[in-house]
C-alpha positions as CSV (number, residue, x, y, z in Angstrom):
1,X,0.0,0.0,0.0
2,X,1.1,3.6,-1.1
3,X,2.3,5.5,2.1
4,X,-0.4,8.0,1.1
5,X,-2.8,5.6,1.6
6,X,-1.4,4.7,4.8
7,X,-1.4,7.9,5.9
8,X,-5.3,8.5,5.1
9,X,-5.7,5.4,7.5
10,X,-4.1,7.2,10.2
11,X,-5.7,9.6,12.5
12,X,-3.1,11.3,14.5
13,X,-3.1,14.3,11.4
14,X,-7.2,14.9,12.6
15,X,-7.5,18.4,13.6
16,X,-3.9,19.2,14.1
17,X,-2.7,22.5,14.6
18,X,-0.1,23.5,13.3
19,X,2.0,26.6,14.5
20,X,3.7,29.0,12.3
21,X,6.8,27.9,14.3
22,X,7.0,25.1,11.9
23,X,7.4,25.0,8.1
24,X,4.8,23.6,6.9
25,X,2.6,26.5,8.4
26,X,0.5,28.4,4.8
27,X,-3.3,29.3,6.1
28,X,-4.8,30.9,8.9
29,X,-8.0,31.2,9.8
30,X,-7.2,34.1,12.3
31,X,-4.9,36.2,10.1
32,X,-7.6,35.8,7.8
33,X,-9.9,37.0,10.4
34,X,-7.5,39.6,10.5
35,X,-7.0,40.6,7.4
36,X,-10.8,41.0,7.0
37,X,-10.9,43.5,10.0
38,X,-7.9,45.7,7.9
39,X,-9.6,45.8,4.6
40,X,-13.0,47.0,6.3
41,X,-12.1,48.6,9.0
42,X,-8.5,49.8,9.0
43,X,-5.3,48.9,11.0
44,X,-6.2,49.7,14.1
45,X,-8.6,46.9,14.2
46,X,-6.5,44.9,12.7
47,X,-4.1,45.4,15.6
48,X,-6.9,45.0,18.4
49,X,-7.9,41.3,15.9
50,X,-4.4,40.2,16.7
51,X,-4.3,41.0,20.1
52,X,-7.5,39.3,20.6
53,X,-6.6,35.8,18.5
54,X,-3.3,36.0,20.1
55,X,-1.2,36.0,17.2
56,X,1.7,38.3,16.3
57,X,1.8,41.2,13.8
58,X,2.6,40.2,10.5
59,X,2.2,42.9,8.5
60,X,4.1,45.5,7.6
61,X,2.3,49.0,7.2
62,X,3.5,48.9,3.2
63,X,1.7,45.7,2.8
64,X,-1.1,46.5,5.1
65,X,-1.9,49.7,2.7
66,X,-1.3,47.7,-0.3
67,X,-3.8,44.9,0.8
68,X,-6.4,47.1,1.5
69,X,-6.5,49.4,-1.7
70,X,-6.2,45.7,-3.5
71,X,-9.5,45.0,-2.0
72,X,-12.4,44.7,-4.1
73,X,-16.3,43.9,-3.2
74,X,-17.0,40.6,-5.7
75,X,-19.0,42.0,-7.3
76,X,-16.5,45.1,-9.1
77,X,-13.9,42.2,-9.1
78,X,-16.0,39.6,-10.9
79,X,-16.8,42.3,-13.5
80,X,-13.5,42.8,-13.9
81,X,-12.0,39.2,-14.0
82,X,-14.0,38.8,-16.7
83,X,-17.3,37.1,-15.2
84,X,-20.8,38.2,-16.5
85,X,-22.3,41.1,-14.9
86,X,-25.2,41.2,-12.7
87,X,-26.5,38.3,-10.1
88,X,-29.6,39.8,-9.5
89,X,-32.5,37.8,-8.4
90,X,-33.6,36.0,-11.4
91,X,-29.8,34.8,-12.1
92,X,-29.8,33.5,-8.7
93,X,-33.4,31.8,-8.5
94,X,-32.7,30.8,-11.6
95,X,-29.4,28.9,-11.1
96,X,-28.5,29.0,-7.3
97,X,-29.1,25.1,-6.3
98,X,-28.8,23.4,-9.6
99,X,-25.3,22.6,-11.9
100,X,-26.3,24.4,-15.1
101,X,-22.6,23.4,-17.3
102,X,-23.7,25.9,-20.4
103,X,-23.9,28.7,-17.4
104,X,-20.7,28.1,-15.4
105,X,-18.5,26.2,-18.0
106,X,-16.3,28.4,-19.8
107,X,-14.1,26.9,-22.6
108,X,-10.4,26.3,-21.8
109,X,-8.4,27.7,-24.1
110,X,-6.7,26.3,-26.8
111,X,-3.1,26.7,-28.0
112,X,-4.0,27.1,-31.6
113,X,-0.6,27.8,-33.0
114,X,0.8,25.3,-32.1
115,X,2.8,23.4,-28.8
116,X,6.0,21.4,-28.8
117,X,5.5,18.0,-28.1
118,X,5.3,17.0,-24.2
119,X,5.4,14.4,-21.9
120,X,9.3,12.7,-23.2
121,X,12.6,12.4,-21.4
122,X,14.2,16.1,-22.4
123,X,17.6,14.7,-21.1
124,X,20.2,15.9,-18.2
125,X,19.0,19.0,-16.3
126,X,21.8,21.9,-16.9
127,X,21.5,25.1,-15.7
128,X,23.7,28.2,-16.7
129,X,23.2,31.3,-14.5
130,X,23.8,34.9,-15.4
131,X,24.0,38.2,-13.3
132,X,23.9,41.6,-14.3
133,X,26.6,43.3,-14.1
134,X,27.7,39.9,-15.7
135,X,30.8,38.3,-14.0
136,X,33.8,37.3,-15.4
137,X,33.7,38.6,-19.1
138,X,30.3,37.1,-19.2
139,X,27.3,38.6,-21.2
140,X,25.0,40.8,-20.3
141,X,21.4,38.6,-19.6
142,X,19.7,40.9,-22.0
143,X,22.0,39.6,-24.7
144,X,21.4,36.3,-23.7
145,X,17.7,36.5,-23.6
146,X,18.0,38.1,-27.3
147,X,19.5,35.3,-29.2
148,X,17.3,32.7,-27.3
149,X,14.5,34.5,-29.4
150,X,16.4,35.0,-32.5
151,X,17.5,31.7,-32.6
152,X,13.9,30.2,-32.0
153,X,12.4,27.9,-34.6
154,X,9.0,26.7,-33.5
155,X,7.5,28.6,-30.7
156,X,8.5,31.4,-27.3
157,X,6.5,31.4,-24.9
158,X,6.7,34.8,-22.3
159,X,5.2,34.9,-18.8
160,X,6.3,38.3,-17.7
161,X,4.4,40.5,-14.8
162,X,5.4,43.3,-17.3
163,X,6.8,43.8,-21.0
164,X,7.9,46.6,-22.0
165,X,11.2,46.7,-23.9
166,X,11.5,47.4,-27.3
167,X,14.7,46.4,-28.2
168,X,13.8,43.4,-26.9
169,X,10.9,42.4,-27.9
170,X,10.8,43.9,-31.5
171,X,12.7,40.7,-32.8
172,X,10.1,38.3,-31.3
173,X,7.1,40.2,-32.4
174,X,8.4,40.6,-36.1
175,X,9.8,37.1,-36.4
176,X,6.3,35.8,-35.7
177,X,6.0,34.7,-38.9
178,X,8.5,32.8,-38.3
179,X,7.6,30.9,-35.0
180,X,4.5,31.3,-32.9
181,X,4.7,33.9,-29.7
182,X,2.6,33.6,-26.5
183,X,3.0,36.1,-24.3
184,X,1.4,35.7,-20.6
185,X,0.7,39.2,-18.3
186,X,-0.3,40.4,-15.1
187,X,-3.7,42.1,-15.1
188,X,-2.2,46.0,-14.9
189,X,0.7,44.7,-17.6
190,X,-1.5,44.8,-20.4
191,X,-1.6,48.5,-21.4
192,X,2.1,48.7,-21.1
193,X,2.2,45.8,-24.1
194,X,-0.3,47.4,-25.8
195,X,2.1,50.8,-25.6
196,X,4.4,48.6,-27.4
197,X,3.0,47.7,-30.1
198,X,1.1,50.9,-31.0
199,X,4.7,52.7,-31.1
200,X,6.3,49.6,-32.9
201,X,3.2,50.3,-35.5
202,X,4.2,54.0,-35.5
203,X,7.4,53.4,-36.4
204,X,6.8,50.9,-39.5
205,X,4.5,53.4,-40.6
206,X,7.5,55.9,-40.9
207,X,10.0,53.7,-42.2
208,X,7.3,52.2,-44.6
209,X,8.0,48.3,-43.5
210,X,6.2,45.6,-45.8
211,X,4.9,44.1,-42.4
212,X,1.6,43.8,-41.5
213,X,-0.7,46.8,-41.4
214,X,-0.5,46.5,-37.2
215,X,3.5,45.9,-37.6
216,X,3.9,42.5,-36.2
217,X,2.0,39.1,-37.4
218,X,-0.6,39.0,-35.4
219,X,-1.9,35.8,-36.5
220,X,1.2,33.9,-34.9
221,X,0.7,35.8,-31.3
222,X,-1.4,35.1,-28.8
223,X,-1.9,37.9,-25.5
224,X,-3.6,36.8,-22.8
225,X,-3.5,38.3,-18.9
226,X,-4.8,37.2,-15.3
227,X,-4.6,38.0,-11.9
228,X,-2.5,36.2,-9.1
229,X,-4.2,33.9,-6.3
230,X,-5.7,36.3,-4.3
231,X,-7.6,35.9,-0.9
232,X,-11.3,35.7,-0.6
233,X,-13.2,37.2,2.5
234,X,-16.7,37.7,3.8
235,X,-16.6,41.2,2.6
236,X,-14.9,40.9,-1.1
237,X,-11.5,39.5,-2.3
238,X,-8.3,40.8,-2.2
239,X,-6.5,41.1,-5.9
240,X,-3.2,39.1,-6.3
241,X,-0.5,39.6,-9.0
242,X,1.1,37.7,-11.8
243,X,5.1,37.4,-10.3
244,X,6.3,35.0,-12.9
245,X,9.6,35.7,-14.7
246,X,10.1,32.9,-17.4
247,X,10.7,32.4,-21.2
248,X,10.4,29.0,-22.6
249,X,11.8,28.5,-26.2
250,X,10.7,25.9,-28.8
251,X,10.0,23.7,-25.7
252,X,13.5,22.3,-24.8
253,X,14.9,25.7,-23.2
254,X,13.8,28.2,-20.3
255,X,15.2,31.2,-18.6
256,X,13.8,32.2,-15.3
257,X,15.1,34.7,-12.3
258,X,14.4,38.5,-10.9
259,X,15.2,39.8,-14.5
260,X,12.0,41.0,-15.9
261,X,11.7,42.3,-19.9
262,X,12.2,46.0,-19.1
263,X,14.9,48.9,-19.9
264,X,15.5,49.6,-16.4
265,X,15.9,46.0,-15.5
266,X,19.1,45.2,-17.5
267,X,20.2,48.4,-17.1
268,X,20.0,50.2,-13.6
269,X,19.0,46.9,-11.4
270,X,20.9,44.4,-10.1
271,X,19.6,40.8,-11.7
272,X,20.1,37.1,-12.0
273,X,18.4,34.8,-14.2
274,X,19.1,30.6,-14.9
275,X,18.7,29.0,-18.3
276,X,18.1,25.7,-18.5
277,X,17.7,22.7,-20.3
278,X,17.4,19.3,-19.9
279,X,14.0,17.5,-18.2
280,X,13.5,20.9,-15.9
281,X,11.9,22.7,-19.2
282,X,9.3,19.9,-18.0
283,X,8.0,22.0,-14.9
284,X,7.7,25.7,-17.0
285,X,6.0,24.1,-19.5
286,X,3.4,22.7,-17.2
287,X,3.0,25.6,-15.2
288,X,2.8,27.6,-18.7
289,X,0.2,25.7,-20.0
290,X,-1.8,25.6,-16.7
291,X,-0.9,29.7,-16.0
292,X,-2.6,29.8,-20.2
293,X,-6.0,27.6,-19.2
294,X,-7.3,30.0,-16.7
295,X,-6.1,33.1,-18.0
296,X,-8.1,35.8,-20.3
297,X,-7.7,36.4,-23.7
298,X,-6.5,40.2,-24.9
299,X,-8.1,40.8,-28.3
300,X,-5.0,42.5,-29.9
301,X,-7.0,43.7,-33.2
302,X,-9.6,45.4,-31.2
303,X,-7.5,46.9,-28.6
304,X,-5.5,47.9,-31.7
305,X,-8.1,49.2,-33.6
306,X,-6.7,46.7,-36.4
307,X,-9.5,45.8,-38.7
């Protein structure tokens, strides 16, 4: 028998508590208790919640304030993750107790332009790591994020809190043709993307580039966003963020690490990234494909005004 199973046999693990002086300590039903007190009442009642579940502090007064303008009523944050508007009565009578699939099933997404085959031994895990400033006549990690996507032949696939680069990213976006680009970003990422590619078109337009009329090939990229895990309380949820910084590339290479696809990133802050290879390309492309199923789809030719 599994030890799994074994351990489901057991009962010594009913109702244990465990402390937050051990490891394995994630949820709390009385920080939650108190986080719920902040967000509707302020921080002083968050201090007296503490005081009273007998629990230490463990907020700092950044997070604190950034926790509680993150806070949104569900119904302002399910209109804006997306989820049709308006419960009102009728919605509710209508489907409150029953499982109605062609109300709450939405379609997962599809990777329509294609996916490197999964699921085979990718071979011995190496991993390279670069720092900027690079170290012993090294390159610089923007350089070697640059020919990972020039040297791409099937697919790059971007899951970046924020994108914003030009001179990094206007090789990718005009060598769609060439492979397919999906680019994953946080919720408040989007616009600055969008920037992108509006002063990418400007700039065809006034060098009069045989691209596309939007100036990249759309119809090989693929823009989608979502939010991070967030926390849900009694009185509305509090928003998370996208954190990931990852490029896979044609499915046998990643990079990952603090470095994020900005100027000021590989210029003015200190960074490290890893690329890797071998059977750990495994893992991104998991989470990549999960991190793609539940996220929202950014309709580029609209947003663009591309007809």
């Amino acid at each position: 028998m599994a030890e799994s199973q074994l351990h489901c046999l057991e009962d010594d693990h009913i109702n244990e508590r465990i402390t937050n002086s051990k490891p394995e300590f994630y949820y709390s039903e009385e920080q939650r208790l108190a986080i719920q007190d902040l967000v509707e009442k302020g921080e002083e009642a968050f201090r007296e919640r503490t005081k009273q579940e007998k629990i230490k502090e463990f907020l700092s007064s950044k997070e604190s304030k950034r926790l509680r303008k993150n806070c949104q009523r569900y119904e302002v944050y399910e209109r804006e993750e997306g989820a049709p508007e308006g419960k009102g009565e009728e919605q509710q009578a209508e489907g409150s107790l029953t499982y109605w699939p062609e109300q709450s099933d939405t379609e997962v997404p599809v990777l329509d332009i294609g996916w490197p085959d999964t699921g085979f031994y990718k071979g011995v895990t190496r991993i390279t790591v670069h720092t900027h400033p690079p170290k012993d006549n090294g390159p610089h990690i923007k350089e070697v994020v640059r020919k990972m996507i020039q040297q791409a032949q099937k697919i790059v696939c971007v899951s970046m809190y924020l994108s914003s680069d030009m001179s990094l990213l206007d090789k990718a976006l005009f060598r769609c043709s060439q492979f397919s680009l999906y680019n994953l970003l946080k919720k408040g990422g989007v616009n600055y993307f969008l920037d992108l590619l509006c002063l990418l078109q400007y700039q065809l337009q006034h060098t009069k580039s045989q691209l596309t009329p939007g100036g990249v090939e759309l119809q090989n990229l693929r823009v989608r966003s979502l939010p991070g895990v967030g926390l849900s309380l009694s009185c509305g949820r509090v928003r998370g963020t996208l954190s990931h910084r990852f490029m896979i590339v044609d499915g046998d290479k990643a990079v990952s690490g603090s470095y994020s696809f900005t100027w000021s990133s590989s210029r003015t802050n200190r960074n490290l990234i890893n690329v890797l290879t071998g059977q750990i390309v495994e893992t991104f492309d998991r989470e990549f494909r999960e991190l793609y199923a539940i996220s929202q789809e950014v309709n580029l030719r609209t947003e663009l005004n591309i007809a």
